[in-house]
KOLGU-4560 file (N, C-alpha, C; in nm, 3 decimals, padded with zeros to 5 digits):
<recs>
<n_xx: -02.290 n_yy: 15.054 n_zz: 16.930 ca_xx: -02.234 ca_yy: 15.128 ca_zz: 17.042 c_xx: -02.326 c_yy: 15.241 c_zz: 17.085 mol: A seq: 1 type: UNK>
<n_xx: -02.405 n_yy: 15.326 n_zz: 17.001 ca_xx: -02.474 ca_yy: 15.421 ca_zz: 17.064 c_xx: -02.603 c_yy: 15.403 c_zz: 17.080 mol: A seq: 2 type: UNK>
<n_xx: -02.647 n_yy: 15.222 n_zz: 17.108 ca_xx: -02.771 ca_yy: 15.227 ca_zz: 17.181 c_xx: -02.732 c_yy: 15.185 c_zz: 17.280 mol: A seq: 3 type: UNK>
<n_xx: -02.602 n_yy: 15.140 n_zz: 17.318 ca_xx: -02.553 ca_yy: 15.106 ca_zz: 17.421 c_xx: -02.522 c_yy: 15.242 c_zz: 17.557 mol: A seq: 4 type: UNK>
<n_xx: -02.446 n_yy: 15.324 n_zz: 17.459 ca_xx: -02.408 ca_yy: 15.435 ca_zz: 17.520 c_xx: -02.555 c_yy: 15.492 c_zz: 17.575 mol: A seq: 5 type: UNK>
<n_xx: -02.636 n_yy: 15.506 n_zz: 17.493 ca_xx: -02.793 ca_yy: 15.551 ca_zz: 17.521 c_xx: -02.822 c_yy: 15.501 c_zz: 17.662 mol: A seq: 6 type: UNK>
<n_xx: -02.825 n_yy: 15.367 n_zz: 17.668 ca_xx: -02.917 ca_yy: 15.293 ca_zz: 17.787 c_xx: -02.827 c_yy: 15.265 c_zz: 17.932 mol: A seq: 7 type: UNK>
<n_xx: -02.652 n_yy: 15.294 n_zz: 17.876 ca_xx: -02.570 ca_yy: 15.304 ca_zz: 18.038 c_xx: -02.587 c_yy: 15.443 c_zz: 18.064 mol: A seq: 8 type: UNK>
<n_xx: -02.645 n_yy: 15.567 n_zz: 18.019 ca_xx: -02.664 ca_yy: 15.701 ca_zz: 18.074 c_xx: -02.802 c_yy: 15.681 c_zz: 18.147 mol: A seq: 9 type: UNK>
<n_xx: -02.942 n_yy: 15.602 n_zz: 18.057 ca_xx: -03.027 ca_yy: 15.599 ca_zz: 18.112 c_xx: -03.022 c_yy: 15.561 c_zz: 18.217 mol: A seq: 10 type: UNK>
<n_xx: -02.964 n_yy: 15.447 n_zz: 18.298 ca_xx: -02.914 ca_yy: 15.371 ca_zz: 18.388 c_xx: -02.886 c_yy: 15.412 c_zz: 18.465 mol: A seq: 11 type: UNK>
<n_xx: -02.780 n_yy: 15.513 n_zz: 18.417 ca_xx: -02.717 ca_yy: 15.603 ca_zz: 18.532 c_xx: -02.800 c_yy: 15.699 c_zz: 18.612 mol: A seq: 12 type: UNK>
<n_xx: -02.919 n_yy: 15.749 n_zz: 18.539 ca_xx: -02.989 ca_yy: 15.887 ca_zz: 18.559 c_xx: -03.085 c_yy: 15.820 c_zz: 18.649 mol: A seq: 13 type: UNK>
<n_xx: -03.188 n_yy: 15.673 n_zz: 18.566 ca_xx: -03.272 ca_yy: 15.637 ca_zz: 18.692 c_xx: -03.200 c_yy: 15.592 c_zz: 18.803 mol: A seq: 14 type: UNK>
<n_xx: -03.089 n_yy: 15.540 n_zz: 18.845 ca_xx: -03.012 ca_yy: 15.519 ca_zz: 18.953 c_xx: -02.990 c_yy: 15.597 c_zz: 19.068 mol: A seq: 15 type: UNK>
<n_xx: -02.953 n_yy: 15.740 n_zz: 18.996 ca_xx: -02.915 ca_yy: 15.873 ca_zz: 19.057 c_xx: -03.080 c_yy: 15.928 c_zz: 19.121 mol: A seq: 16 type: UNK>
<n_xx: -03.160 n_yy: 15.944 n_zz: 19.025 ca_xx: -03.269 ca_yy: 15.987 ca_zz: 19.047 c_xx: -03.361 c_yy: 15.912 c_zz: 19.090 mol: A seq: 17 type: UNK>
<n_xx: -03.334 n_yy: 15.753 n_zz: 19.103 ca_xx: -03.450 ca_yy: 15.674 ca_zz: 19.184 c_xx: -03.557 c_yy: 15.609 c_zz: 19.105 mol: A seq: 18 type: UNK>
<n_xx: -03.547 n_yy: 15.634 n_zz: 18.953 ca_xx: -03.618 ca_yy: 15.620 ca_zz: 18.878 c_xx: -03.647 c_yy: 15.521 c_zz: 18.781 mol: A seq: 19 type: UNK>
<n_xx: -03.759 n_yy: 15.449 n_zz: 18.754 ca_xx: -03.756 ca_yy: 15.327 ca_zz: 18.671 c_xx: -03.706 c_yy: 15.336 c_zz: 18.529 mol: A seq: 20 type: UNK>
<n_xx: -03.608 n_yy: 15.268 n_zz: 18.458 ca_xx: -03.518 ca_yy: 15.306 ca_zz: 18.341 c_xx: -03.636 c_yy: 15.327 c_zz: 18.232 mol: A seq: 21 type: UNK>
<n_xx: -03.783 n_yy: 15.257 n_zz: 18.237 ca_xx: -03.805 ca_yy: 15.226 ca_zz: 18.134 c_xx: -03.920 c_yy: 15.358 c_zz: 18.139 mol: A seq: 22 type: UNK>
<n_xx: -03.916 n_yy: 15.435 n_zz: 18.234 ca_xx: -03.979 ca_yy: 15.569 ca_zz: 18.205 c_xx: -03.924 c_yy: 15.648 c_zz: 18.174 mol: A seq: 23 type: UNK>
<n_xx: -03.753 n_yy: 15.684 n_zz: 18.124 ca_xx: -03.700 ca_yy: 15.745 ca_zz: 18.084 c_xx: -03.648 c_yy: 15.720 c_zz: 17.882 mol: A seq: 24 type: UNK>
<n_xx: -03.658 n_yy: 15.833 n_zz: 17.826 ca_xx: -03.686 ca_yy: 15.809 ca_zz: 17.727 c_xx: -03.558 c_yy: 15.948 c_zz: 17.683 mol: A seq: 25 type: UNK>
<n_xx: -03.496 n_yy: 15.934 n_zz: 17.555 ca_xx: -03.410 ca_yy: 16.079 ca_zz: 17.454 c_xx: -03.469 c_yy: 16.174 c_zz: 17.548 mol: A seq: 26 type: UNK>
<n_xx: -03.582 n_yy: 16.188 n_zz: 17.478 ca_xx: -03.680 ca_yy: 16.290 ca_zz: 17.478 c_xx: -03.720 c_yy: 16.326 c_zz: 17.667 mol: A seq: 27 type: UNK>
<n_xx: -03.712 n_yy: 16.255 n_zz: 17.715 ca_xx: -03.718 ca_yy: 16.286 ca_zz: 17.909 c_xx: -03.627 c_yy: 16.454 c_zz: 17.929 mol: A seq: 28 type: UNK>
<n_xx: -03.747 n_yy: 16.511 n_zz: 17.986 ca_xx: -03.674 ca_yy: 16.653 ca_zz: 18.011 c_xx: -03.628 c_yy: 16.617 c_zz: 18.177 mol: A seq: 29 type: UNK>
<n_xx: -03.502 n_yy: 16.675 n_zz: 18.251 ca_xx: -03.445 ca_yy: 16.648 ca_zz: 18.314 c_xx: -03.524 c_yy: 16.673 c_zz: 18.458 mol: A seq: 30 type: UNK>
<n_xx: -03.593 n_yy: 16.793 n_zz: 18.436 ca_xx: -03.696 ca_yy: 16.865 ca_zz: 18.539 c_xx: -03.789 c_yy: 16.804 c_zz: 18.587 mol: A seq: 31 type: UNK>
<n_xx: -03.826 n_yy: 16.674 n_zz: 18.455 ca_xx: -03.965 ca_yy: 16.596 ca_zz: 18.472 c_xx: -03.912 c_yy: 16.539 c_zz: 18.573 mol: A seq: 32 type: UNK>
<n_xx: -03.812 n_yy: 16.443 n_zz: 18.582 ca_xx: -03.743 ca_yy: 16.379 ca_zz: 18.677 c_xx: -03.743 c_yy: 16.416 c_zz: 18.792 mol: A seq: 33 type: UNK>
<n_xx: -03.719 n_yy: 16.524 n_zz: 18.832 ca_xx: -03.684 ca_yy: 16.598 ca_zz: 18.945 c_xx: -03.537 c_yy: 16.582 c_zz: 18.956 mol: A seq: 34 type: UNK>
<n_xx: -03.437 n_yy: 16.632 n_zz: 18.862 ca_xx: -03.322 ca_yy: 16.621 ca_zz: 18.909 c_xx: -03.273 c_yy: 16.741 c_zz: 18.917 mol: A seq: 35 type: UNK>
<n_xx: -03.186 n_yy: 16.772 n_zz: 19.050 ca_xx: -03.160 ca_yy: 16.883 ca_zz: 19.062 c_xx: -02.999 c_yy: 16.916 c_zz: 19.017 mol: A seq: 36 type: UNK>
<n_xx: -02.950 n_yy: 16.977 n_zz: 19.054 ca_xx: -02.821 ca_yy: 17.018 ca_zz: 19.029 c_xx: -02.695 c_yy: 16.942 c_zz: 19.056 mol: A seq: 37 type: UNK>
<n_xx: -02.772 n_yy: 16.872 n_zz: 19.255 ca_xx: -02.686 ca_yy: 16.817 ca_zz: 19.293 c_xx: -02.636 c_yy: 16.656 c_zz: 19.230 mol: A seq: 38 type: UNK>
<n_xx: -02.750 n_yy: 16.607 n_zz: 19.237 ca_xx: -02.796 ca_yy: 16.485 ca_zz: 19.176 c_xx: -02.740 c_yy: 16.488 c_zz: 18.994 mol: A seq: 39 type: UNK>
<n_xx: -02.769 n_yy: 16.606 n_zz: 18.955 ca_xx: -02.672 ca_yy: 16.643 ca_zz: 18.792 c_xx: -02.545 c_yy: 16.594 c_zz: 18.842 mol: A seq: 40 type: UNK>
<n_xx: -02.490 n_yy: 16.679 n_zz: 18.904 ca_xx: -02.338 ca_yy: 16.623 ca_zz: 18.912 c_xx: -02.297 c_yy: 16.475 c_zz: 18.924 mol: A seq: 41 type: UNK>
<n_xx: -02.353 n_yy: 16.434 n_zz: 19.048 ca_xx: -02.372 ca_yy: 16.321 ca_zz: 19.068 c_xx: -02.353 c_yy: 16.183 c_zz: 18.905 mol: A seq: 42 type: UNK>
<n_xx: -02.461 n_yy: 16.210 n_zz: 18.841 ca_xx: -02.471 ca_yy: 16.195 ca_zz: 18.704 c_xx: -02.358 c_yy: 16.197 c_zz: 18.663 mol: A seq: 43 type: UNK>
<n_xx: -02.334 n_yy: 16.327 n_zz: 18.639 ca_xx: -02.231 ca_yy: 16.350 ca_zz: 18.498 c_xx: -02.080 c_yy: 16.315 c_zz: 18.534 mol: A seq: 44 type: UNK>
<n_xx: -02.070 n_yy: 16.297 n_zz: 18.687 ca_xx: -01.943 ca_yy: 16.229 ca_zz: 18.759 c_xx: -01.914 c_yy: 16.091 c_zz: 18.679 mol: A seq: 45 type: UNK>
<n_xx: -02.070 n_yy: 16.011 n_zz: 18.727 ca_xx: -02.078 ca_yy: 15.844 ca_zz: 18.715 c_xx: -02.063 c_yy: 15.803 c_zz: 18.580 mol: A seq: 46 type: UNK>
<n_xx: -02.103 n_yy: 15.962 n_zz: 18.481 ca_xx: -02.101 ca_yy: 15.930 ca_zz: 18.320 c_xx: -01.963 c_yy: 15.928 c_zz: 18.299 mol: A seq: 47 type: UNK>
<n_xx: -01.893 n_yy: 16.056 n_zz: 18.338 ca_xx: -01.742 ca_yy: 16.041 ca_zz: 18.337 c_xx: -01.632 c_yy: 15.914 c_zz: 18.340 mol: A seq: 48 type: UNK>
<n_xx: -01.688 n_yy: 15.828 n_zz: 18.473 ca_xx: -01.645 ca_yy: 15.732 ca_zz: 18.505 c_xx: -01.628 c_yy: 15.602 c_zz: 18.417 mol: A seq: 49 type: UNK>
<n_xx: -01.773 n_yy: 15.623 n_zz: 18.380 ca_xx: -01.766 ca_yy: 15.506 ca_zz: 18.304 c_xx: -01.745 c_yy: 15.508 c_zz: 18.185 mol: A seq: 50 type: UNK>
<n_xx: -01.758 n_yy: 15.547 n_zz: 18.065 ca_xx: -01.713 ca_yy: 15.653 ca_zz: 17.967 c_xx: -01.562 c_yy: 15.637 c_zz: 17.964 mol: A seq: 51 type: UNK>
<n_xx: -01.539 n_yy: 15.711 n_zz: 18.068 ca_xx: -01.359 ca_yy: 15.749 ca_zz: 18.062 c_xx: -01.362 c_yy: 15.872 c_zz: 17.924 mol: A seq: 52 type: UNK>
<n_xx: -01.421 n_yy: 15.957 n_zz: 18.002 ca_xx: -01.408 ca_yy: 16.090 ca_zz: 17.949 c_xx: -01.423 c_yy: 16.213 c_zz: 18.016 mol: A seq: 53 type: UNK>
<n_xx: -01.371 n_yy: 16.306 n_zz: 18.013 ca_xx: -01.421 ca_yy: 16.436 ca_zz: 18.071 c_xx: -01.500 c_yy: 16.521 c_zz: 18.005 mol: A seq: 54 type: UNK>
<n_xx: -01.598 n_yy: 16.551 n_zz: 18.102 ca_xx: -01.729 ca_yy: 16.667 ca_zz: 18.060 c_xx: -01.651 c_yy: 16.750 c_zz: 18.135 mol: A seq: 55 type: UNK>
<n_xx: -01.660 n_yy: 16.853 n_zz: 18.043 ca_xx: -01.582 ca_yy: 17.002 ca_zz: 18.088 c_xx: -01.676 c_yy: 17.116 c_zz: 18.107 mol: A seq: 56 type: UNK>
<n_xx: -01.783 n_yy: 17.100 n_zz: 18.203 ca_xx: -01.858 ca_yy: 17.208 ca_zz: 18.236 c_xx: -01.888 c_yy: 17.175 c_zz: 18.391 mol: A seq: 57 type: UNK>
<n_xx: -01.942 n_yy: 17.318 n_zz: 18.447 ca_xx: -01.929 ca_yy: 17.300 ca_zz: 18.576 c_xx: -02.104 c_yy: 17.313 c_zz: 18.597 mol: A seq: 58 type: UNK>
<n_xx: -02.121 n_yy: 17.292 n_zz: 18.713 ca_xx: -02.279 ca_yy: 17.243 ca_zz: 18.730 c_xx: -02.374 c_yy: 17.405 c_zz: 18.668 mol: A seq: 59 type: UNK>
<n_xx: -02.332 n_yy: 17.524 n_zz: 18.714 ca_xx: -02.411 ca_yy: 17.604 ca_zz: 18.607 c_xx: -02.470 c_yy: 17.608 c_zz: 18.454 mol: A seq: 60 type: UNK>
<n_xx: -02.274 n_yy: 17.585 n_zz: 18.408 ca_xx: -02.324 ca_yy: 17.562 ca_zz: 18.238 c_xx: -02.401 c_yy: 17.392 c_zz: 18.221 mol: A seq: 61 type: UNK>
<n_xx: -02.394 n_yy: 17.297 n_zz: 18.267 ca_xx: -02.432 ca_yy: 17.206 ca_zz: 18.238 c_xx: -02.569 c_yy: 17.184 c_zz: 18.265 mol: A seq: 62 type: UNK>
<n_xx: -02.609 n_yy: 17.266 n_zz: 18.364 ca_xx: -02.794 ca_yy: 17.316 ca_zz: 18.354 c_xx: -02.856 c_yy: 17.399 c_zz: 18.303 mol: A seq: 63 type: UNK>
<n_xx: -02.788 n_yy: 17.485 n_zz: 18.215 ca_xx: -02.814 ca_yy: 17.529 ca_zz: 18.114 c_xx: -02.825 c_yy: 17.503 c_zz: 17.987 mol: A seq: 64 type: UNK>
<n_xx: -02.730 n_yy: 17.352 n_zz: 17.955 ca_xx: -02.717 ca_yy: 17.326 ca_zz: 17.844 c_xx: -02.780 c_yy: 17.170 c_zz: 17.816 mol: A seq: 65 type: UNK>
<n_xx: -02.816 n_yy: 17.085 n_zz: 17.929 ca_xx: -02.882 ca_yy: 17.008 ca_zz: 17.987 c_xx: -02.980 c_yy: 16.965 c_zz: 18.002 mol: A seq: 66 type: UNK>
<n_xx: -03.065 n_yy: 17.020 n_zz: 17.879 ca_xx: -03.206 ca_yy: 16.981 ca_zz: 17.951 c_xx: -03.257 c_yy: 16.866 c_zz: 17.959 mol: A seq: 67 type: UNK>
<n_xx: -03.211 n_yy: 16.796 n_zz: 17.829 ca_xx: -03.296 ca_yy: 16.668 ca_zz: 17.801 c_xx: -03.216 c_yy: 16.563 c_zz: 17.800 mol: A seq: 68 type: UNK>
<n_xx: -03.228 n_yy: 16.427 n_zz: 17.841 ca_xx: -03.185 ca_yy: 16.273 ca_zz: 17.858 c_xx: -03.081 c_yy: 16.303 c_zz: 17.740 mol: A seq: 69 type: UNK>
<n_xx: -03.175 n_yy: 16.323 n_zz: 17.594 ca_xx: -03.095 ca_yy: 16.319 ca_zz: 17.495 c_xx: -02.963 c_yy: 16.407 c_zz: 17.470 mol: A seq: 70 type: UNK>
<n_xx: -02.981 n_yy: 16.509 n_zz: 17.529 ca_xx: -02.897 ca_yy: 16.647 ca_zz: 17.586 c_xx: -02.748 c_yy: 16.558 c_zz: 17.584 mol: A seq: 71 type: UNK>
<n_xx: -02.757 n_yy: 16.463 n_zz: 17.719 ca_xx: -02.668 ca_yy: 16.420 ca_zz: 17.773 c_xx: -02.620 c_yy: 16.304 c_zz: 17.656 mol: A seq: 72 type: UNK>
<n_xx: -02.658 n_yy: 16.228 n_zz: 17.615 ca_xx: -02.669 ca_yy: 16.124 ca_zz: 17.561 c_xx: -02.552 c_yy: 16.175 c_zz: 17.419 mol: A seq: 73 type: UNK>
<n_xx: -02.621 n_yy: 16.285 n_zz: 17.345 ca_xx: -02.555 ca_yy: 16.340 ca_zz: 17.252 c_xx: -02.421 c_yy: 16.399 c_zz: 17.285 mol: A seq: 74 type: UNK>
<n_xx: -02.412 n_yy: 16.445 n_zz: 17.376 ca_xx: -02.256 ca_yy: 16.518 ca_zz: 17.428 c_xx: -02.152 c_yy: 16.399 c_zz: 17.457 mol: A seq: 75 type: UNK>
<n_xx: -02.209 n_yy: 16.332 n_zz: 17.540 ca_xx: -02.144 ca_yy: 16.196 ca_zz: 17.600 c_xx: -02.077 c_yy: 16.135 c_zz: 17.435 mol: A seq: 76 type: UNK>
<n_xx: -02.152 n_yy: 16.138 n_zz: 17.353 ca_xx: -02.126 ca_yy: 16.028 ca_zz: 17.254 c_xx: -02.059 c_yy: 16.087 c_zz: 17.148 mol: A seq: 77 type: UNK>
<n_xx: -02.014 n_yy: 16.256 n_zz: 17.133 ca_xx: -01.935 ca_yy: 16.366 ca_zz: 17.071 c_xx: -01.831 c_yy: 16.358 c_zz: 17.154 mol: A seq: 78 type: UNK>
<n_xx: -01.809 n_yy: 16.353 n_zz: 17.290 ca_xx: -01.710 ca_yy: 16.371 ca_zz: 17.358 c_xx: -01.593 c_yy: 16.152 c_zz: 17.300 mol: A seq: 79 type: UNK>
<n_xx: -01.734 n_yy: 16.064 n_zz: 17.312 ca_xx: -01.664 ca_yy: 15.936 ca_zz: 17.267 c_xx: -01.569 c_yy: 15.972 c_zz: 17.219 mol: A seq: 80 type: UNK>
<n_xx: -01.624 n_yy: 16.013 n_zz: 17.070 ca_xx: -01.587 ca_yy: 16.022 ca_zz: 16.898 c_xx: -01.467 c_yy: 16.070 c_zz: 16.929 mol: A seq: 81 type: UNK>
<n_xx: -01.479 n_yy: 16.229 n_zz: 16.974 ca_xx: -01.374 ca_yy: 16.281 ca_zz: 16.946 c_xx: -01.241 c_yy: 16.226 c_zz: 17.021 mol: A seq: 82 type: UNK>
<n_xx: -01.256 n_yy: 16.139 n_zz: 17.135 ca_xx: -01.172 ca_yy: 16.047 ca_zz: 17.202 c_xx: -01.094 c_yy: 15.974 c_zz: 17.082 mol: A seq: 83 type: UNK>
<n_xx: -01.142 n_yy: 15.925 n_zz: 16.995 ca_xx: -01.131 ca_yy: 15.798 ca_zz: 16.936 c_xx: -01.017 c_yy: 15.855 c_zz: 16.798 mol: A seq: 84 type: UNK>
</recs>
């Protein structure tokens, strides 16, 4: 499940951001990308969606706390757990 979870965020991010999946990596800082705030949301909406979970931060704290692919990847998959 969490290389799965891994590669439907990647998915999501090159989608949002235009970007080929297989240049995105954990380790991808969000900036490299060029993703901005708006395009974050965007994201963390589509992660929501599919998931079927709520991220409970609003676009400030979540670019603050956000930096990296893996950033997301790890929260997404704490927020699973604690679902479960």
């Amino acid at each position: 499940m969490s290389k799965d979870v891994e590669a439907s965020i990647i998915a999501v991010i090159a989608s949002a951001g235009e970007i080929e999946p297989g240049e995105i990596t954990r380790n991808t800082e969000l900036a490299e990308l060029e993703i901005d705030s708006l395009v974050l949301t965007e994201i963390v909406m589509d992660i929501e969606d599919e998931h079927d979970i709520e991220i409970d931060l609003n676009t400030a704290e979540a670019w603050e706390s956000l930096k990296t692919v893996g950033d997301i990847v790890d929260m997404v998959k704490q927020l699973i757990a604690a679902k479960t």
